[in-house]
C-alpha positions as CSV (number, residue, x, y, z in Angstrom):
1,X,-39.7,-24.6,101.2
2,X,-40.2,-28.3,100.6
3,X,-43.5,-29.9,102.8
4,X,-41.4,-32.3,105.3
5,X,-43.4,-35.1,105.7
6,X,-41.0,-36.9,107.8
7,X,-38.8,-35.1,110.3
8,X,-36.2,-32.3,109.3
9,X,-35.4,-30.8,105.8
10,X,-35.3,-31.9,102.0
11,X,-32.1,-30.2,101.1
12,X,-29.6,-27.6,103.3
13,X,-31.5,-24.8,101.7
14,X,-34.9,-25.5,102.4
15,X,-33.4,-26.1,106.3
16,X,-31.6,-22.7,105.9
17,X,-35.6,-21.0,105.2
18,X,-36.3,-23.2,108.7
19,X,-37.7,-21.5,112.3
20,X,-35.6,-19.3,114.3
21,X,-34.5,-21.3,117.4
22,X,-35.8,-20.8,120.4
23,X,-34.7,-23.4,122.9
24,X,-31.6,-25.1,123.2
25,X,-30.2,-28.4,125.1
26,X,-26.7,-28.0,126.5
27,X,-25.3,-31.3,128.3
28,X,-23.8,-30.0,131.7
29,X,-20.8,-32.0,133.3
30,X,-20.3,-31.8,137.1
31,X,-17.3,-34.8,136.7
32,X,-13.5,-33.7,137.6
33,X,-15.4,-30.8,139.5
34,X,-15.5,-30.5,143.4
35,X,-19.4,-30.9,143.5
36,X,-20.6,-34.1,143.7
37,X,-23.4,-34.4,141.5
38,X,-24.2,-35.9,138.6
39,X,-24.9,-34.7,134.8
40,X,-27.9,-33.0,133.7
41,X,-29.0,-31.6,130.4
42,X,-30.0,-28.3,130.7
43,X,-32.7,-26.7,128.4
44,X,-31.9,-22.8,127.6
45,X,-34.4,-20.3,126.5
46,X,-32.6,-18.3,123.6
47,X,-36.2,-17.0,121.9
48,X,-35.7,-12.7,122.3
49,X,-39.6,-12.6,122.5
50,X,-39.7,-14.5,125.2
51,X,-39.7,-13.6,129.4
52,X,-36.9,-16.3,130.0
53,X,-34.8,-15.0,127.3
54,X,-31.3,-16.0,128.1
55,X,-32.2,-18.5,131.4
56,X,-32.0,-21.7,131.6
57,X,-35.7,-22.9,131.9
58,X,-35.1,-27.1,132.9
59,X,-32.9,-29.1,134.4
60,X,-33.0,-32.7,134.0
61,X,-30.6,-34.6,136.1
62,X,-29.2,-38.2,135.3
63,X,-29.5,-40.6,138.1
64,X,-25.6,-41.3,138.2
65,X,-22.6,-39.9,138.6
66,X,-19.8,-39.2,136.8
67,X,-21.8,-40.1,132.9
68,X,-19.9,-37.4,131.9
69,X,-22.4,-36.5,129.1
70,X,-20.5,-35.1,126.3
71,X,-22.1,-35.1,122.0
72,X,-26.1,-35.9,121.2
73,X,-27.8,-36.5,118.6
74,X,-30.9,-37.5,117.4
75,X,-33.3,-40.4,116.4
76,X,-34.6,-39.2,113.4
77,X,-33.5,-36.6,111.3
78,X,-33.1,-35.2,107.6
79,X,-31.8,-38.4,106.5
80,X,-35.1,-40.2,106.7
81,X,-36.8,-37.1,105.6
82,X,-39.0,-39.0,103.5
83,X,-40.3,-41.1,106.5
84,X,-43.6,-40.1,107.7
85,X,-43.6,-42.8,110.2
86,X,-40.5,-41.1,112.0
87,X,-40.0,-37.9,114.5
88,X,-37.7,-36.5,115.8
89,X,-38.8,-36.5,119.4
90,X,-35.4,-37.9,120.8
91,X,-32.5,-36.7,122.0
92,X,-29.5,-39.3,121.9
93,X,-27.0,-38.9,124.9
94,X,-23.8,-41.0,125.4
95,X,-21.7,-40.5,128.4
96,X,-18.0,-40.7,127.3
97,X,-17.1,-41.9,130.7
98,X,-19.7,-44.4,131.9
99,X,-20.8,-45.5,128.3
100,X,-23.6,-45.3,129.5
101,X,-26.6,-43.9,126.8
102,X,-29.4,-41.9,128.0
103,X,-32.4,-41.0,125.2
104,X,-34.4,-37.9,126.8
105,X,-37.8,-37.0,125.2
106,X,-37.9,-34.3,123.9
107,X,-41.5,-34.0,122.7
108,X,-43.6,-34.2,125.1
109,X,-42.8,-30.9,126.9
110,X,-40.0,-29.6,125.0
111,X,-39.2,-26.8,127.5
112,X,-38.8,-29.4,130.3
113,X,-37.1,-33.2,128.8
114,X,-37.6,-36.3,130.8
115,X,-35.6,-39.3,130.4
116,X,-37.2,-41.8,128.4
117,X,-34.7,-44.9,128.4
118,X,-31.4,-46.0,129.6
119,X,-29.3,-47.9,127.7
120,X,-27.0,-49.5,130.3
121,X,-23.1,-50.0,129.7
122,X,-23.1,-53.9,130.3
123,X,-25.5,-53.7,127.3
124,X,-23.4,-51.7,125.5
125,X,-20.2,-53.5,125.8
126,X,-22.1,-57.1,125.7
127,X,-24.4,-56.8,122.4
128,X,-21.6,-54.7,120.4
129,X,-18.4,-55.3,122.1
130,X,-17.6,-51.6,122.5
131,X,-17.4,-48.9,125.2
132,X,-16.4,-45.2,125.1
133,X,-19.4,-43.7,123.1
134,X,-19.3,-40.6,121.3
135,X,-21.1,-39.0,118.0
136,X,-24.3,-40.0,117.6
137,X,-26.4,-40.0,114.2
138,X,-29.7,-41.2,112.9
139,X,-29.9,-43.6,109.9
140,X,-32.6,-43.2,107.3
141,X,-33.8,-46.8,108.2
142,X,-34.8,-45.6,111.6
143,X,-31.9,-46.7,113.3
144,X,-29.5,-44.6,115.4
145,X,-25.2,-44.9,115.0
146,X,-23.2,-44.1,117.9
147,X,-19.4,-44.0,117.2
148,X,-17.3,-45.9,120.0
149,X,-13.6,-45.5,121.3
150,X,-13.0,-48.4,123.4
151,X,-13.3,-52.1,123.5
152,X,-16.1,-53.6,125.7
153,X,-14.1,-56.1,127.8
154,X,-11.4,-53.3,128.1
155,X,-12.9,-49.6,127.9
156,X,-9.8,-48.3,128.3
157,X,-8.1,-49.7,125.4
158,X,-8.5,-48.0,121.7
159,X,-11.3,-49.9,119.6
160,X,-12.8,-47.7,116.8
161,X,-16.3,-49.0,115.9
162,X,-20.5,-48.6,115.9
163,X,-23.0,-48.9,118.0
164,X,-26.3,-48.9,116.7
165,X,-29.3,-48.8,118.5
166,X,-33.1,-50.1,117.4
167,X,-35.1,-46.8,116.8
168,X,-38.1,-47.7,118.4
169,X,-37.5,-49.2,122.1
170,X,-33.6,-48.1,121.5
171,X,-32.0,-51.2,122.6
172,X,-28.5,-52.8,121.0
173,X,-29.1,-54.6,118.2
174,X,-25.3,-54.8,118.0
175,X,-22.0,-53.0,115.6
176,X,-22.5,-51.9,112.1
177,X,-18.6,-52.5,110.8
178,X,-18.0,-55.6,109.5
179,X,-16.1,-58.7,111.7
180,X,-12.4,-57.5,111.3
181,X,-12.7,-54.1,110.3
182,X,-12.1,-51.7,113.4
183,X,-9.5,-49.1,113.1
184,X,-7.3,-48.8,116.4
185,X,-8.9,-45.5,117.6
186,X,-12.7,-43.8,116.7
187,X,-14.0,-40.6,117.2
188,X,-16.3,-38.8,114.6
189,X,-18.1,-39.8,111.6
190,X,-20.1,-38.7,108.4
191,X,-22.2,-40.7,106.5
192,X,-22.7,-40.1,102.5
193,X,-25.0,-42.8,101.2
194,X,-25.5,-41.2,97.4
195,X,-21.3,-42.0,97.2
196,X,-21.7,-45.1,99.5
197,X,-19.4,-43.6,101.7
198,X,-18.8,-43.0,105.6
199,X,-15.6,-41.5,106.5
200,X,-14.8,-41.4,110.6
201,X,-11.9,-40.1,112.8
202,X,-9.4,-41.0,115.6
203,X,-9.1,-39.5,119.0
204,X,-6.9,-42.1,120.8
205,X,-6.7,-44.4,123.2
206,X,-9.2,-44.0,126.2
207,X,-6.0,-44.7,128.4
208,X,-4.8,-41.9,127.5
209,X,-7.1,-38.6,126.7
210,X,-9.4,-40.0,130.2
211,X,-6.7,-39.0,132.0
212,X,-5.6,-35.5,131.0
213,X,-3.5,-35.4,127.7
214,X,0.4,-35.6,127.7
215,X,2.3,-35.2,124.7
216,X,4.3,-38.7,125.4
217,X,1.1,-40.3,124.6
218,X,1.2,-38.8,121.3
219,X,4.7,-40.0,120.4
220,X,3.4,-43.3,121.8
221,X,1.2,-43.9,119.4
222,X,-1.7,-43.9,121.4
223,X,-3.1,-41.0,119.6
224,X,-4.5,-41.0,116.1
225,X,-4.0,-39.5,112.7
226,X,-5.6,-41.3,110.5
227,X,-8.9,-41.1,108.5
228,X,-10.6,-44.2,107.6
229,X,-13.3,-44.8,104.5
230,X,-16.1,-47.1,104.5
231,X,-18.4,-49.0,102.2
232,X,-21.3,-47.7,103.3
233,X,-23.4,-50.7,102.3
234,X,-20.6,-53.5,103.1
235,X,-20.0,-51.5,106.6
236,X,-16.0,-52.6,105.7
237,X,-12.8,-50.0,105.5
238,X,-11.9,-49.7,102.0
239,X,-9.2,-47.5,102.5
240,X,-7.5,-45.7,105.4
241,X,-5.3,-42.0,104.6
242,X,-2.8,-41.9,107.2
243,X,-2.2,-37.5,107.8
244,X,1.1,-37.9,109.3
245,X,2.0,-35.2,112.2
246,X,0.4,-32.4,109.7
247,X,-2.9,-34.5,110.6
248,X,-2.7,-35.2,114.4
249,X,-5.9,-36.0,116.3
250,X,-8.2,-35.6,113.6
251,X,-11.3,-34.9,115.3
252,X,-14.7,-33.6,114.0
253,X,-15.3,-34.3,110.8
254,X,-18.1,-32.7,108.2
255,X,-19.1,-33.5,104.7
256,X,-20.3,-30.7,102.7
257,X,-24.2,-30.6,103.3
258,X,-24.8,-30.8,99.5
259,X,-25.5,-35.0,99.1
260,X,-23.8,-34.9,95.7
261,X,-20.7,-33.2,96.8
262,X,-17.1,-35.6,97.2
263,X,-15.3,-33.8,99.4
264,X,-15.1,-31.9,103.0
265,X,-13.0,-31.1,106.0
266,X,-11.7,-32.6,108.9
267,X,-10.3,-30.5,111.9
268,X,-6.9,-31.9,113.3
269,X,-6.5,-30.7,116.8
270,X,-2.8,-31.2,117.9
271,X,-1.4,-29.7,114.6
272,X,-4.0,-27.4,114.4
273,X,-4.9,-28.1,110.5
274,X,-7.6,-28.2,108.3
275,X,-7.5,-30.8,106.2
276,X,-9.5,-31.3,103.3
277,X,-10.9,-34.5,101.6
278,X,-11.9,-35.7,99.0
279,X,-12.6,-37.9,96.2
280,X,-10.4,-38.7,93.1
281,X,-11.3,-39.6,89.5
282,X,-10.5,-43.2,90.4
283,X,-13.1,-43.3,93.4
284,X,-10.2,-43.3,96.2
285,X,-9.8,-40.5,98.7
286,X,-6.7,-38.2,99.3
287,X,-6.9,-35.3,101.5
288,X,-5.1,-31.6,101.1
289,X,-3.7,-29.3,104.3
290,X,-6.2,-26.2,103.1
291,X,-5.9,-24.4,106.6
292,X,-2.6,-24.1,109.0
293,X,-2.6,-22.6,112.2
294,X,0.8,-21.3,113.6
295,X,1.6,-22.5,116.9
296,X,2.8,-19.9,119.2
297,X,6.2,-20.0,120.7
298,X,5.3,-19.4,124.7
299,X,7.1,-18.9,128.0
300,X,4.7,-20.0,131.7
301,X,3.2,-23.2,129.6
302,X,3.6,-27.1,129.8
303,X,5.3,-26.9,126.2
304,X,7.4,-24.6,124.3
305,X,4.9,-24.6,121.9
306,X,1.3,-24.2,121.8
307,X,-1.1,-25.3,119.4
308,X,-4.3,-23.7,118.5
309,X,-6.1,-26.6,119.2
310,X,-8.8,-26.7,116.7
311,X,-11.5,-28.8,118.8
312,X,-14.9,-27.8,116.8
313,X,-15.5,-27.2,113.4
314,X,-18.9,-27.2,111.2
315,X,-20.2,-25.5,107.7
316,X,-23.2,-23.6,107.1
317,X,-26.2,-25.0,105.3
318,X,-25.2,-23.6,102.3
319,X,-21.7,-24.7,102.0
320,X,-20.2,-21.5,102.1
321,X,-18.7,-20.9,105.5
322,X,-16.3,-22.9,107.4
323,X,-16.0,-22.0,111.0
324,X,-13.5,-23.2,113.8
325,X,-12.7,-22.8,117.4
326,X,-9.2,-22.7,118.8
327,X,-9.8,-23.6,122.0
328,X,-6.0,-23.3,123.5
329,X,-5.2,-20.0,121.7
330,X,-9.0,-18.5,122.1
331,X,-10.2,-17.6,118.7
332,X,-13.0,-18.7,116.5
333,X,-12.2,-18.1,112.8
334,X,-15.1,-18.0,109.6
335,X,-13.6,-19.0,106.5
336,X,-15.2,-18.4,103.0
337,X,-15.1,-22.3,101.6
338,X,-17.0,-20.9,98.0
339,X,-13.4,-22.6,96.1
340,X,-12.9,-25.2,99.0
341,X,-9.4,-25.8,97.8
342,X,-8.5,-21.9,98.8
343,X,-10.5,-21.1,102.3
344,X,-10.3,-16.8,103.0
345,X,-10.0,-16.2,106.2
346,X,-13.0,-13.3,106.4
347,X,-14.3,-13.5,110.5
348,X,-12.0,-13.4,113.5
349,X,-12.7,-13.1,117.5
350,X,-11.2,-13.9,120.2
351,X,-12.9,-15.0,123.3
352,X,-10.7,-15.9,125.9
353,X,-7.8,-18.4,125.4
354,X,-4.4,-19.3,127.0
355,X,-2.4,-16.5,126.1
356,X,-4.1,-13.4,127.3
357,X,-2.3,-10.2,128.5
358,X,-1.4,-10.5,132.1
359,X,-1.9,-14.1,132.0
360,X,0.8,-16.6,133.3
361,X,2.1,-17.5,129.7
362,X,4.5,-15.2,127.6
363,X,4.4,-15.2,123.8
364,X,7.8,-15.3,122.5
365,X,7.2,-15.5,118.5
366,X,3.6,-15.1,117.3
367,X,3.5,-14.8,113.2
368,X,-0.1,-14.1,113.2
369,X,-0.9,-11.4,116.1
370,X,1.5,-8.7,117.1
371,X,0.5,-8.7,120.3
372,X,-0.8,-11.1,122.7
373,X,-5.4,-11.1,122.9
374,X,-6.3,-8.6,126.2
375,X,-8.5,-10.6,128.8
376,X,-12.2,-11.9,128.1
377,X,-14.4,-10.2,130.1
378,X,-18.3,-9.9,129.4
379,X,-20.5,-7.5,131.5
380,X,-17.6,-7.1,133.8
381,X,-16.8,-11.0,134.1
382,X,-13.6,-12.3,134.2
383,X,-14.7,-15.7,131.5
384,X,-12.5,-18.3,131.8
385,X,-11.3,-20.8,129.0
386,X,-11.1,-20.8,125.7
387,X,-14.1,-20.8,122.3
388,X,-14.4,-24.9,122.4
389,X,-17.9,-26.0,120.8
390,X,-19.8,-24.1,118.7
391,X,-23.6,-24.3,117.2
392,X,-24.8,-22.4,114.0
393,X,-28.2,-21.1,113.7
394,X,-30.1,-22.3,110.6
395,X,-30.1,-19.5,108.4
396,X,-26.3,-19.0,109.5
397,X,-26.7,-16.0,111.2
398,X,-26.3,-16.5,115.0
399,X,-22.9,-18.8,116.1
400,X,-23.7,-20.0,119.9
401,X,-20.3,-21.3,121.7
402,X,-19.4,-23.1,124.8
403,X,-16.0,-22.8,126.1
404,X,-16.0,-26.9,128.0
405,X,-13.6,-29.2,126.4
406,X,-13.9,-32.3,128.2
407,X,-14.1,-32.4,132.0
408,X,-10.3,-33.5,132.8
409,X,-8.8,-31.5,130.1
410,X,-10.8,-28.4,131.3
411,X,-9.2,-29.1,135.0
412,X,-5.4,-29.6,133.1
413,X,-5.9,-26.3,131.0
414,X,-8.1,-24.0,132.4
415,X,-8.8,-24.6,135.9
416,X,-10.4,-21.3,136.7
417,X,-13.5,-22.1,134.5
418,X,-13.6,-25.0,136.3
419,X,-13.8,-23.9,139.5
420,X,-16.1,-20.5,138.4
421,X,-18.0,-22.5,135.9
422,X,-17.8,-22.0,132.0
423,X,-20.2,-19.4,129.8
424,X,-22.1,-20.1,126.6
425,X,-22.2,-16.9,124.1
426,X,-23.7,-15.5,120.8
427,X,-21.5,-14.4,118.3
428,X,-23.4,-12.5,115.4
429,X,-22.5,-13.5,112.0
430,X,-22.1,-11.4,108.6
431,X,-23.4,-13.9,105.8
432,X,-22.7,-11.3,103.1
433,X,-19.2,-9.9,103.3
434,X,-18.1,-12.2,106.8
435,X,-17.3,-11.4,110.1
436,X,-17.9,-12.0,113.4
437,X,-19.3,-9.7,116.6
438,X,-20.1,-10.8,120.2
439,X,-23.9,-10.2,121.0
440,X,-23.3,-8.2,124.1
441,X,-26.9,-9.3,125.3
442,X,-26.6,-13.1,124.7
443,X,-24.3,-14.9,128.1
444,X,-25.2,-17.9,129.7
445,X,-23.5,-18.2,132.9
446,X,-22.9,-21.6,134.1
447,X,-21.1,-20.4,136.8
448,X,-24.4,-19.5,138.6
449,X,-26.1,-22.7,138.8
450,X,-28.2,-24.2,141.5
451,X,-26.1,-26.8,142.2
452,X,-23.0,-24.8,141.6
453,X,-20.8,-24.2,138.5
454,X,-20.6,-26.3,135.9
455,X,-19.2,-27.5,132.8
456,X,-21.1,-27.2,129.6
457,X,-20.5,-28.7,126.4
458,X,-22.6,-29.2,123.3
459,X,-25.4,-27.1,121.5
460,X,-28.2,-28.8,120.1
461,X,-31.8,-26.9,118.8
462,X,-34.9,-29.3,119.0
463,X,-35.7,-28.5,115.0
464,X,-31.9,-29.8,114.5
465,X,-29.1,-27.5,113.2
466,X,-25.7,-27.8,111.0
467,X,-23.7,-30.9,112.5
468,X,-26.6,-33.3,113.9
469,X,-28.4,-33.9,110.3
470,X,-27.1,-35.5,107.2
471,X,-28.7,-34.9,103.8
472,X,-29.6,-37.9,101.5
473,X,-31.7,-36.5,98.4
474,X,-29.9,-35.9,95.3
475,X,-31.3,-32.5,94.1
476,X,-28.4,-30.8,92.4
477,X,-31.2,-28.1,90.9
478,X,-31.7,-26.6,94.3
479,X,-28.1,-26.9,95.5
């Protein structure tokens, strides 16, 4: 393995050859819940040698309420690699609700974060004009990108855009994209300077997914379906592929790790595609459905028909996995990606999910199962919800999920995880032939909280992991 003398990895490999994790920071969401409190992140211990094994060890509460803390990041990571004047000693924090941005250390004590700044939202909306924050990234200049998906005079309206923050003292310096170049909705983003290319996503309009999600907002137009390419070093939109309905609500979005490779995949939630992308002989992009997901036809639901719901999706470090979670229908899937044109389904499991045995909803036509899941229940517990965001150890061995969408569609959907709390779990992963078994010994049980149960969302592992760090080296030897 490469000598790092800046923060994170060379290349994907040498970050696959990384430390086992041993701590983890899961954002915790008390908004759209009955207990008034506000956010905190809480720090896990997930190190088996360890006598906290499977507790949460830390609690740091935000001094609000209602943030609701949703996707981190970090201030330094693989991208400035090179940088020895950089660490990564920060964790990045938007609230989707507030806009407010919190930046924890991380360093200090890493089994117990304090709160190092606020970035308040009249600072937000003032110095870049936005509101709405979501994915955060580091730049190798130092700086840190946070995506946005609302205008700052109007939060509520859709404004696709950057934020980008000073790396040092983390105040707005202002947006990244040009004057004139913001697409009507934002969401995710990936950065690939060697092709001097960023490529980001669309959610929709605040308005509309604040509030719960109805599928007239959809036909509105007030959700997206677009993807939209940048020049990475003119920060304009050089080209925008519209999906169609096969690509609605394009959501997360991930490059293959290799920095040479052209192409990767976006997960669209609503029609529960895969789509890949990628780039032609004639430098524009096009994009390919690779992966479909059958909706199910249902009795006892809001629609007819239900979508999968494809919410997260990430790649291992060495390219050759894909992995998804459909949160509605309650399955995470592992897909060999080796001819990424062709994905093979090779890991299946479900976890929950609206369409259970016993449940409220009836499955009238399924053409992938012949019979509906049975009920989720670990160590006797009835878990609520559905697989939603997922987290993939280094060496791609260990998949951790959390089963909290987003606080108001979690009430909408699955109300009893919201009222018994929601779970985080290890699934076990076959990296030679695929496939994918629940570690029986691995639940965290947000449900038993001090303060009472809660919603958690996103896995991050201090050393950084497969969707926080962007790779910027062109070393096709080692890849």
């Amino acid at each position: 393995m490469s000598c790092c003398p800046g923060p994170g990895y060379r290349t994907p490999l040498d970050a696959m050859k990384g430390p086992r994790e041993e701590l983890l920071y899961i954002p915790c969401i008390y908004r759209n819940t009955e207990i008034g409190r506000p956010d905190y992140l809480a720090t896990v211990d997930i190190d088996p040698r360890s006598s906290t094994y499977c507790k949460v060890i830390s609690r740091l509460p935000m001094p609000y309420l209602n943030d609701e803390l949703h996707h981190t990041g970090w201030n330094a990571c693989s991208s400035c690699w090179n940088d020895a004047s950089k660490k990564r000693s920060k964790l990045i924090m938007p609230s989707l609700y507030s806009s407010r941005i919190y930046v924890i250390d991380v360093a200090t004590n890493p089994r117990r974060p304090i709160i190092h700044t606020i970035v308040e939202p009249e600072e937000v909306r003032t110095k870049s004009g936005l509101a709405i924050p979501h994915t955060s990234h580091c730049l190798a200049n130092g700086e840190v990108m946070i995506s946005a998906m609302g205008k700052g005079e109007d939060p509520m309206e859709g404004k696709g855009g950057f934020i980008i923050l000073d790396g040092e003292d983390f105040h707005v310096k202002g947006k990244w994209e040009a004057d004139g170049h913001n697409p009507p909705f934002g969401y995710d983003f990936w950065y690939q300077p060697f092709h001097n290319v960023m490529i980001s996503t669309e959610w929709g309009a605040p308005k509309a997914f604040l509030n719960g999600f109805n599928p007239d907002d959809y036909t509105n137009g007030l959700y997206g379906k677009s993807l939209h390419v940048w020049d990475w070093d003119k920060h304009t939109i050089q080209q925008t592929i519209n999906m169609g309905d096969e690509g609605a609500v394009p959501l997360e979005i991930r490059f293959l790790h290799n920095p040479i490779a052209k192409e990767g995949f976006v997960g669209c939630a609503l029609s529960s595609n895969v789509m890949r992308f990628y780039m032609k002989d004639n430098g524009t992009w096009a994009h390919e459905k690779v992966i479909d997901v059958a909706n199910k036809e249902v009795e006892g639901w809001a629609l007819p028909s239900m979508p999968g719901l494809i919410t997260d999706i990430l790649l291992s470090l060495d390219d050759r996995f894909l992995y998804f979670s459909n949160w509605l229908h309650g399955d995470i899937r592992q897909y060999d990606v080796t001819d990424t044109k062709n994905p093979k389904l090779v890991g299946q499991i479900f976890l929950g999910g609206s369409v259970c045995k016993n449940g409220p909803v009836k499955v009238i036509k399924d053409v992938e199962l012949d019979e509906q899941p049975e009920p989720f229940y670990f160590n006797g517990k009835r878990i609520h919800g559905g697989p939603q965001m997922i987290q993939l150890s280094l060496d791609g061995k260990r998949l951790f999920v959390t089963t909290s969408l987003y606080s108001q569609w979690d009430v909408q959907f699955y109300p009893d995880m919201v009222k018994e709390g929601s779970v985080m779990l290890q699934i076990d992963v076959d990296t030679e032939q695929g496939g994918l078994t629940l570690n029986k010994d691995v639940l965290i049980d947000f449900g038993n909280e001090p303060g009472g149960p809660v919603l958690a969302h996103e896995i991050r592992y201090p050393g950084g992991d497969c969707s926080s760090d962007i790779y910027v080296h062109n070393t096709p030897s080692n890849l």
